[in-house]
N, C-alpha and C positions, 0 to 999 in steps of 0.2 A: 677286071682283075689283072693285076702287075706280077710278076713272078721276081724278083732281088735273090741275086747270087753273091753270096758277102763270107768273108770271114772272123769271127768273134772270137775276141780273146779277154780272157776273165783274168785275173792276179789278185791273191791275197797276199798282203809283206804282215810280220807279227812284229810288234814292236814291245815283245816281252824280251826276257834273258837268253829264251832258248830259241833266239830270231829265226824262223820261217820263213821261206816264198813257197807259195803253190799256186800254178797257172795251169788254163785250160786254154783249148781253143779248138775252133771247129768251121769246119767251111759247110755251109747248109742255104738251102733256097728259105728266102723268107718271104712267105705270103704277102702280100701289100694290098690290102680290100682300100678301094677309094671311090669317093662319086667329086665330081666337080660342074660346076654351070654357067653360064654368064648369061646377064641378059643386059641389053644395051637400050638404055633410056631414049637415045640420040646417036648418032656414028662416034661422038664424042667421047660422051660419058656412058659408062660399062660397069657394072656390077657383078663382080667376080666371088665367087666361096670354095671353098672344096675341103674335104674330110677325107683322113685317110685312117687305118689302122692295121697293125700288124703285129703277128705272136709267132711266139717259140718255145720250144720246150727240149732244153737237148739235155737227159739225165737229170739232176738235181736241180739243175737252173731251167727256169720259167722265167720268161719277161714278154712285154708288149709296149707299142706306142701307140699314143695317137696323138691326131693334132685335127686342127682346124683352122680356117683362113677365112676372111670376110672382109674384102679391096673396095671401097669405091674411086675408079680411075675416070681421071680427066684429059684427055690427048690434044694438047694445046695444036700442036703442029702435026705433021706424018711422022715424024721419027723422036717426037717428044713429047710425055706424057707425066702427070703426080698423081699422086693417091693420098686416101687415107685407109686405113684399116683395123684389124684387130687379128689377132693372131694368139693360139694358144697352142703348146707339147707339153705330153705328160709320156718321164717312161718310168715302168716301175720292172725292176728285175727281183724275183727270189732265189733263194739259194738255200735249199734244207736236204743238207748231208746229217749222217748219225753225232761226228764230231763237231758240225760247223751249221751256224744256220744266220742267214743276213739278209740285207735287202738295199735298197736304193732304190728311190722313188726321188725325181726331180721333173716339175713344174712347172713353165715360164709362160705371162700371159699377159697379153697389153695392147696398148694403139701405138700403131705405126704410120711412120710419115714417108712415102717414098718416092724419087724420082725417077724414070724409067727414058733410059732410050732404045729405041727401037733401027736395024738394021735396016 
């Protein structure tokens, strides 16, 4: 377990007559649950994953992420290396006040091509 000290800031703007801003924000430790592993085929090639996720609750807002990762890397040289992968994040936020009640949920998930040098 990871411990993340962050601060989150929310804004609503209205784009009625009677135009609005209302913002929040809060400095709060976010939990970060993750597991990750690798197991190497050869000194070469390596097979990397890892999962993380984490949640909140400050008053009327609830949110969480997750993600997930899945690398196969190839390390041509010592300080040079490619991959392929796959990678997914999902965060979804709520928001349910008496006056106001919303949400945002965004998705992104695919293969990845990457180059890596190494120190």
């Amino acid at each position: 377990m990871e411990l993340i000290i962050t601060t989150l800031k929310f804004s609503v703007a209205s784009t009625t007559l009677a135009a609005s801003v209302e913002s929040k924000s809060v400095t709060a430790p976010l939990p970060l649950l993750g597991l990750s592993g690798a197991y190497a085929f050869t000194p070469k090639l390596v097979l990397k994953a890892d999962a993380g996720w984490f949640g909140i609750k400050v008053g009327e807002i609830e949110g969480s992420q997750w993600t997930f990762n899945l690398d196969l890397e190839y390390n041509m040289w010592k300080h040079v290396g490619f991959g392929i992968g796959y990678k997914f994040y999902n965060l979804d936020v709520d928001i349910t006040e008496l006056d106001f009640k919303g949400s945002v949920n965004s998705t992104y998930n695919g293969a990845t091509v990457f180059l890596k040098f190494y120190l």
